[in-house]
C-alpha positions as CSV (number, residue, x, y, z in Angstrom):
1,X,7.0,0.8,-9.7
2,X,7.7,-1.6,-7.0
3,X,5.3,-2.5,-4.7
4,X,5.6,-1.4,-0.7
5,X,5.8,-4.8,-0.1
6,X,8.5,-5.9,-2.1
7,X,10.3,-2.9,-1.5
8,X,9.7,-3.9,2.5
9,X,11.4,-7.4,1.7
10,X,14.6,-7.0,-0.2
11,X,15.0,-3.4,2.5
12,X,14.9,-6.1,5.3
13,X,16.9,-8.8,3.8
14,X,19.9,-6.4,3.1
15,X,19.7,-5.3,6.8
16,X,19.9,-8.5,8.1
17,X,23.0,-9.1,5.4
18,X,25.1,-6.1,6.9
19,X,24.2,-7.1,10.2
20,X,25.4,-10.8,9.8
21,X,28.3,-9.1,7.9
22,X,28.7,-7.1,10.9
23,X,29.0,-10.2,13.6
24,X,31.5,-12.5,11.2
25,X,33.5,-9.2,11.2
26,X,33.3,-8.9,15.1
27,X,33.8,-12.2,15.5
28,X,37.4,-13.0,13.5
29,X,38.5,-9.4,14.5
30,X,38.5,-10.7,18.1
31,X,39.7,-14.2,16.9
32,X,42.8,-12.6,15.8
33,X,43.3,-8.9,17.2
34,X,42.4,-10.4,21.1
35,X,44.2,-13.6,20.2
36,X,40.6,-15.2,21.4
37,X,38.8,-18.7,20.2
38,X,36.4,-18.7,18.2
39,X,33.8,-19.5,21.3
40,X,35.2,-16.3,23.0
41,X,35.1,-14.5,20.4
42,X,31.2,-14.9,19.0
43,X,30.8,-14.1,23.1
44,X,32.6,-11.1,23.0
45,X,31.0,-10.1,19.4
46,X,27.8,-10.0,21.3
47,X,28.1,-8.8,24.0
48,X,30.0,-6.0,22.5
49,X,26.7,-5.5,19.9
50,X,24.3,-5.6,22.7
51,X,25.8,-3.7,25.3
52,X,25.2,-6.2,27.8
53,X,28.8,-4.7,29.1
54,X,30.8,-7.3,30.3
55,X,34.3,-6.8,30.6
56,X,37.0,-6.3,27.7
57,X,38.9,-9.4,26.2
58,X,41.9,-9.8,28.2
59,X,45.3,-8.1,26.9
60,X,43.2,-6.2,24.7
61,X,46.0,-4.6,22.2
62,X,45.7,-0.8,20.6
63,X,44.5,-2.1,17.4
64,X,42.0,-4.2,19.4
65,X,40.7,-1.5,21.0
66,X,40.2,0.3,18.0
67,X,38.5,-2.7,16.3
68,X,35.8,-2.7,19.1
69,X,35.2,1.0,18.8
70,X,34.7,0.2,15.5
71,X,32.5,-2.3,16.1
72,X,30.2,-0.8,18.3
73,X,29.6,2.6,16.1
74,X,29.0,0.4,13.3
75,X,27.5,-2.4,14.7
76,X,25.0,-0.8,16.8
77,X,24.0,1.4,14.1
78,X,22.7,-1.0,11.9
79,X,21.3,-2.9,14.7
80,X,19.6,-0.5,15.9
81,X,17.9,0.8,12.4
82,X,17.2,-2.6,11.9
83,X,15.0,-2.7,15.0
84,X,13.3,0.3,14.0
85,X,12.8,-0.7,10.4
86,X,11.1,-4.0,11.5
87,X,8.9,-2.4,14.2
88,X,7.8,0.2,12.2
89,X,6.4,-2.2,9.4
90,X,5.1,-4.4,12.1
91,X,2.8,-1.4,12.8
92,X,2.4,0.0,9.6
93,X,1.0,-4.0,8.1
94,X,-1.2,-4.1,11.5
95,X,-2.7,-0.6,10.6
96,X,-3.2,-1.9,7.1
97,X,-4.9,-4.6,8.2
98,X,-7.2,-2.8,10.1
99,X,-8.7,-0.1,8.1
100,X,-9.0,-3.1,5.3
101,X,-11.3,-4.9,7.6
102,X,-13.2,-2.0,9.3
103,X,-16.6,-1.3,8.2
104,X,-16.7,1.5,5.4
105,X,-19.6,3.6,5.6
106,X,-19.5,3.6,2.0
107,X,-20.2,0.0,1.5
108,X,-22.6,-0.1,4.2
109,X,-25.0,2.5,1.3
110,X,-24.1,0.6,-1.7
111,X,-26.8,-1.3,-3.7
112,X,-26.9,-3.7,-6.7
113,X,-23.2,-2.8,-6.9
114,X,-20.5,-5.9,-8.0
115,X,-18.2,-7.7,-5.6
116,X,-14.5,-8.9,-7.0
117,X,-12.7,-11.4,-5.0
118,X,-9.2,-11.2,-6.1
119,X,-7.0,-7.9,-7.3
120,X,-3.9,-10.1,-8.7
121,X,-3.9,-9.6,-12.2
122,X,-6.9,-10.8,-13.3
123,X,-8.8,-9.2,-10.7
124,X,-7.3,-6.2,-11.1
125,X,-7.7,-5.6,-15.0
126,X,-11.6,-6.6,-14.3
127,X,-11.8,-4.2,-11.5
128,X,-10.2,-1.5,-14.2
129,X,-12.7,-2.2,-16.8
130,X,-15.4,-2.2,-14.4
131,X,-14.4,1.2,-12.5
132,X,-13.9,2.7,-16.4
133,X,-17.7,1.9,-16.7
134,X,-18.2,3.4,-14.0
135,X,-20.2,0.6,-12.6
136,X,-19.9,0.2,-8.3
137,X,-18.1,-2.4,-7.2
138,X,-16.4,-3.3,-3.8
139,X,-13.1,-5.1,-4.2
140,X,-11.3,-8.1,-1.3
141,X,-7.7,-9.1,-1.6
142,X,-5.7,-10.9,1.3
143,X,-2.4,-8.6,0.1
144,X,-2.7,-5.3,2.3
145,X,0.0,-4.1,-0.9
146,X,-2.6,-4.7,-3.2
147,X,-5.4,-3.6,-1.7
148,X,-3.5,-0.2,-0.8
149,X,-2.4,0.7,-4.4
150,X,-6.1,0.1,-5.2
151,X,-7.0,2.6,-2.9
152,X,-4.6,5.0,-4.1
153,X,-6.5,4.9,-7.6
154,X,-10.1,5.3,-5.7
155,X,-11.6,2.2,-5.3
156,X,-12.8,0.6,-2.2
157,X,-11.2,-2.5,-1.2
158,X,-11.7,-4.6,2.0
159,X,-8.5,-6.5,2.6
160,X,-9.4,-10.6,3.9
161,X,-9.9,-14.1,3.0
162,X,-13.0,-13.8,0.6
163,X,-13.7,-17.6,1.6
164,X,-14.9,-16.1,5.1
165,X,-18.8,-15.0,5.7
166,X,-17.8,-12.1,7.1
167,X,-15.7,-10.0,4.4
168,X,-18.3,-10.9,2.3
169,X,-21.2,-9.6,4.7
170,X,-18.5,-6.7,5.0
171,X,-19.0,-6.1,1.2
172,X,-22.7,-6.5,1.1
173,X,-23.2,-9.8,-0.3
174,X,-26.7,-9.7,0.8
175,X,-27.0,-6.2,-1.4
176,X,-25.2,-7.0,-4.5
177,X,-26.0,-7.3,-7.8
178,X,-23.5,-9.6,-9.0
179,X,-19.5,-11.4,-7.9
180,X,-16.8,-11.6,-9.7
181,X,-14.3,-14.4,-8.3
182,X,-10.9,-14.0,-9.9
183,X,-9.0,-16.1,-7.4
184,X,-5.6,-17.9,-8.6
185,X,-7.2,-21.2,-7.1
186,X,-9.7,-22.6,-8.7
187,X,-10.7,-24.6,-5.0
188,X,-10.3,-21.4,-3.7
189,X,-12.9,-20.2,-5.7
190,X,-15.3,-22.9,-5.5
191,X,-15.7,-22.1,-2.0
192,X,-15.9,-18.5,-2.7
193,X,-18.9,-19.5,-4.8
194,X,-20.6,-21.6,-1.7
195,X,-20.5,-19.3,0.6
196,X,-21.3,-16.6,-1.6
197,X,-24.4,-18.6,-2.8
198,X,-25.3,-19.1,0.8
199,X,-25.8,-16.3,1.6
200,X,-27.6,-14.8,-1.4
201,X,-29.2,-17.2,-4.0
202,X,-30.6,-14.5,-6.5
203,X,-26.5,-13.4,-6.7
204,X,-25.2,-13.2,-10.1
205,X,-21.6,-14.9,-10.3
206,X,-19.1,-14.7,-12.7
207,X,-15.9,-17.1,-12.2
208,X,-12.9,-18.0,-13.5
209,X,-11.4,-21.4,-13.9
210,X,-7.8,-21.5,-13.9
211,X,-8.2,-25.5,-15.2
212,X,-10.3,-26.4,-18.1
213,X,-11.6,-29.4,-16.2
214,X,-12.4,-26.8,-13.4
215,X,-14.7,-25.3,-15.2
216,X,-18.2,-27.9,-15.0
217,X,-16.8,-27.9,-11.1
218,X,-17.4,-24.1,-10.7
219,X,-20.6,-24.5,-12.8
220,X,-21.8,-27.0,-9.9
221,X,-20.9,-24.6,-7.4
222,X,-23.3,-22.0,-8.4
223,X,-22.1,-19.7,-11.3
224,X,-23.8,-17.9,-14.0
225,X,-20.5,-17.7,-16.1
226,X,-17.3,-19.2,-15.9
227,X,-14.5,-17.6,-18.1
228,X,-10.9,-19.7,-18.4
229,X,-8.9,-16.8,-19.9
230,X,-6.4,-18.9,-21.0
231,X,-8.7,-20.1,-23.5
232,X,-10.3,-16.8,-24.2
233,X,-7.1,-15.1,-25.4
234,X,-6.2,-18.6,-27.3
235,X,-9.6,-18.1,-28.9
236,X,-8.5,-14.4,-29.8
237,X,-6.0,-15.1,-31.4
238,X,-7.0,-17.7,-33.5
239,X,-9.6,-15.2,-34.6
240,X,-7.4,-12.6,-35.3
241,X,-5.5,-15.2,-37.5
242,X,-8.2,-17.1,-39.2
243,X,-11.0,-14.4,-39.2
244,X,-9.4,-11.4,-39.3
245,X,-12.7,-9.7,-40.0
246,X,-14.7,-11.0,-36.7
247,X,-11.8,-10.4,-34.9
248,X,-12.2,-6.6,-35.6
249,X,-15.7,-6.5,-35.0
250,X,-15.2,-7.7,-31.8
251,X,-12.4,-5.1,-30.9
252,X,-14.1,-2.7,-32.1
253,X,-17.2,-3.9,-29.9
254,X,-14.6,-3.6,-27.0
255,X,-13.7,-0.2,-27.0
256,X,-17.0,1.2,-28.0
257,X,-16.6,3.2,-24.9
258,X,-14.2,4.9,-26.9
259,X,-17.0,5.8,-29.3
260,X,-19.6,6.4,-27.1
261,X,-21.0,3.5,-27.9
262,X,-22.1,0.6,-25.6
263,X,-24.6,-2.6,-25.5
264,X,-27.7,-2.4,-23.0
265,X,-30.7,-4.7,-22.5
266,X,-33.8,-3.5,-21.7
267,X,-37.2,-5.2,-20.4
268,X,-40.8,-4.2,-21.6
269,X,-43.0,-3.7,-19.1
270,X,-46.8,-4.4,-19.6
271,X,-48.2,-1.0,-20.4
272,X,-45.1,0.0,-22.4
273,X,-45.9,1.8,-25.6
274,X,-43.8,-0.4,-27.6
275,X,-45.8,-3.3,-27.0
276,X,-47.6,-4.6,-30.2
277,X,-45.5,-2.9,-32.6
278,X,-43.4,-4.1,-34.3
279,X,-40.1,-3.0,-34.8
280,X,-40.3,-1.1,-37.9
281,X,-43.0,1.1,-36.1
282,X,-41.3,1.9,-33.3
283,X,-38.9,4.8,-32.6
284,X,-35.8,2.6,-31.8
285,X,-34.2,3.5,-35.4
286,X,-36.1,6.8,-36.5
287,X,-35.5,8.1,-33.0
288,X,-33.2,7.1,-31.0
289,X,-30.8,5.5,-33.8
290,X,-30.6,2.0,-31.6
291,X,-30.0,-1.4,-33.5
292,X,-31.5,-4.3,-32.1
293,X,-29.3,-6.8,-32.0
294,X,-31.5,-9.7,-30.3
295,X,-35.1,-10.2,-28.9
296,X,-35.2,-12.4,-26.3
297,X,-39.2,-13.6,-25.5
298,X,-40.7,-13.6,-22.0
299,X,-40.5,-17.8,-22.4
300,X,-37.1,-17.3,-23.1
301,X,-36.4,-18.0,-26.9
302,X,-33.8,-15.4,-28.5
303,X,-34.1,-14.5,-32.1
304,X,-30.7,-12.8,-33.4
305,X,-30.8,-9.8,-35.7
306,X,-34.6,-10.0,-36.1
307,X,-36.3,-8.3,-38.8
308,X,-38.3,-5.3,-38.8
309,X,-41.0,-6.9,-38.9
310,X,-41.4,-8.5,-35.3
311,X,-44.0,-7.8,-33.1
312,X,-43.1,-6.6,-29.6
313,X,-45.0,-8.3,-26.5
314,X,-45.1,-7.9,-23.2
315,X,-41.8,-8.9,-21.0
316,X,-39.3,-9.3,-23.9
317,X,-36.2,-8.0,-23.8
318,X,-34.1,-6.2,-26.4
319,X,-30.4,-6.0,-26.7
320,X,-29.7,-2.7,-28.0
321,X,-26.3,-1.0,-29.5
322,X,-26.2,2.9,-30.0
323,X,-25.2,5.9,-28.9
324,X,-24.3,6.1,-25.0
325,X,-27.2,9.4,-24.6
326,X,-29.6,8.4,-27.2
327,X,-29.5,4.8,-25.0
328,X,-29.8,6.5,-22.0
329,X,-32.8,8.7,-23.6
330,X,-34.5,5.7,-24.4
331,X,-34.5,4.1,-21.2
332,X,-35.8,6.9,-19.4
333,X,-38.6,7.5,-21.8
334,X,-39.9,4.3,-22.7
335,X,-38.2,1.6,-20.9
336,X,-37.0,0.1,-17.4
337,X,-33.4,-1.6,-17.5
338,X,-33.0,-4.7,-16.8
339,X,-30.5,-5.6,-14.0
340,X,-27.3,-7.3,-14.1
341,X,-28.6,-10.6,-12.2
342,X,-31.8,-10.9,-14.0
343,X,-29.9,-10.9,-17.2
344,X,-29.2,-14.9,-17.9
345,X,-27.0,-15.8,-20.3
346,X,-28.9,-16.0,-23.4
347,X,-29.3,-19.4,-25.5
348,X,-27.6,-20.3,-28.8
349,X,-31.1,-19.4,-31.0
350,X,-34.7,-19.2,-31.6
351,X,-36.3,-20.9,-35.0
């Protein structure tokens, strides 16, 4: 479906075709029917279209006559739609504009929710993915047409320049969990990231980089993650190609909404019960059916598909994959999550 935007455009570019259609046809009618020069006649044309009402071409004949009745039936009809039309979405884009950048109440309650700059079409499969996982998130986009079609599908959007403190105070910057730049500008978002940074330095940040030579630049600038995804769906198909195998683990990872399942990462508190067992001990498999993919200690080593037999401690963190309920069980028996911006990225390995 077209956008309203486009559909705005090519509306007003064939109104101002019949309208300059219109005005050649008003002006060599009078050239010839009025025996006029061409001077006279673009005069006549309009002042005819306007209704200024000066007089009639001299010697007017019948079939000149007729030609400027013509003329002004026709001619005023378009011109006058074509007023209309252009007020009207003068008015509509200004009232756009201003319920983009009013203050929604809604945004105003949201905490540790995400912040995507950019719904073009990176920003906007993101934002999808994100509302399917039904994580809150406060979208900004510059194009009122985007920003209303993301409205229509429930999703709060502030329409401005996400470069600017103030959309970004707007969106609660100072109360989010985490941004998601997905600008088409890779300077673009580099300032995105400084002023974002500014204003909250605990803010996780996840960028893209349009240019692999962008991507140590947006590193600089303050982000946790910076994603080309040029080069990500290169690398996917290379996979798919040369390890076809990995390739469907890693779909099948992707869609294990689909099979209610999902990844988590949980942090153990001091006095949590699971603290000095070890992993065969505990309830993760016996009960709750949860496979720990990675430990990651308090010091920050990782140690990848660790055996049964390590020991728990205090402050370690467990990637988990399992059942959507038996996940959510666990955490509010046994565990506290662990939020999105105190989740660093993990390293490669621990010996």
């Amino acid at each position: 479906m077209a956008s309203w935007e486009g559909t705005t455009f090519r509306t007003g570019r064939i109104l101002l075709f019949l309208f300059g259609c219109v005005v050649v046809a008003g002006i060599v009618g009078f050239r010839y029917l009025a025996d006029l020069s061409w001077v006279d006649a673009l005069f006549y044309t309009f002042t005819t279209l306007t209704t200024v009402g000066f007089e009639a071409p001299p010697n007017l004949s019948e079939e000149g006559k007729l030609f400027t009745v013509l003329l002004l039936v026709v001619g005023i009809g378009i011109a006058g739609y074509a007023v209309a039309f252009f007020s009207q979405n003068v008015v509509v884009s200004g009232l756009l504009t201003a319920l983009g950048k009013r203050r929604d109440k809604r945004v105003e309650a949201m905490r540790e929710h995400w912040i995507i700059c950019g719904l073009g079409r990176v920003g906007r499969n993101v934002a999808e993915i994100v509302f399917r996982e039904e994580a809150p998130f406060v979208g900004i986009d510059r194009n009122e047409a985007l920003a209303e079609a993301a409205r229509r599908q429930g999703w709060m959007v502030l329409v401005g320049d996400a470069r600017e403190e103030e959309i970004l105070e707007a969106a609660g910057i100072t109360r989010a969990a985490g941004l998601i730049v997905a600008l088409d500008s890779d300077a673009d978002n580099v300032y995105v990231l400084l002023t974002a940074r500014s204003l909250n330095k605990n803010l996780r940040i996840i960028a893209r980089a349009q240019d692999t030579q962008s991507v140590n630049v947006l590193y600089r600038a303050g982000a946790d993650k910076v994603l080309n995804p040029l080069l990500a769906g290169a690398a996917a198909m290379a996979r798919a190609a040369l390890k076809p195998a990995v390739a469907d683990f890693l779909e099948m990872a992707s869609i294990s909404k689909q099979l209610q399942l999902e990844f988590d990462a949980v942090r153990l508190a001091a006095d949590n019960p699971l603290v000095g067992t070890s992993l065969q001990e505990s309830p993760l498999k016996s009960r709750y059916n949860l496979l720990v993919v990675a430990v990651k200690a308090h010091g920050g080593e990782v140690l990848y598909n660790p055996p049964g037999t390590t020991v728990l401690a205090s402050g370690d963190e467990l990637v988990l994959l399992g059942e959507r309920e038996k996940i959510a069980s666990f955490r509010k028996e046994l565990c506290t999550p662990v939020l999105a911006k105190e989740a660093p990225p993990l390293p490669m390995s621990r010996k």
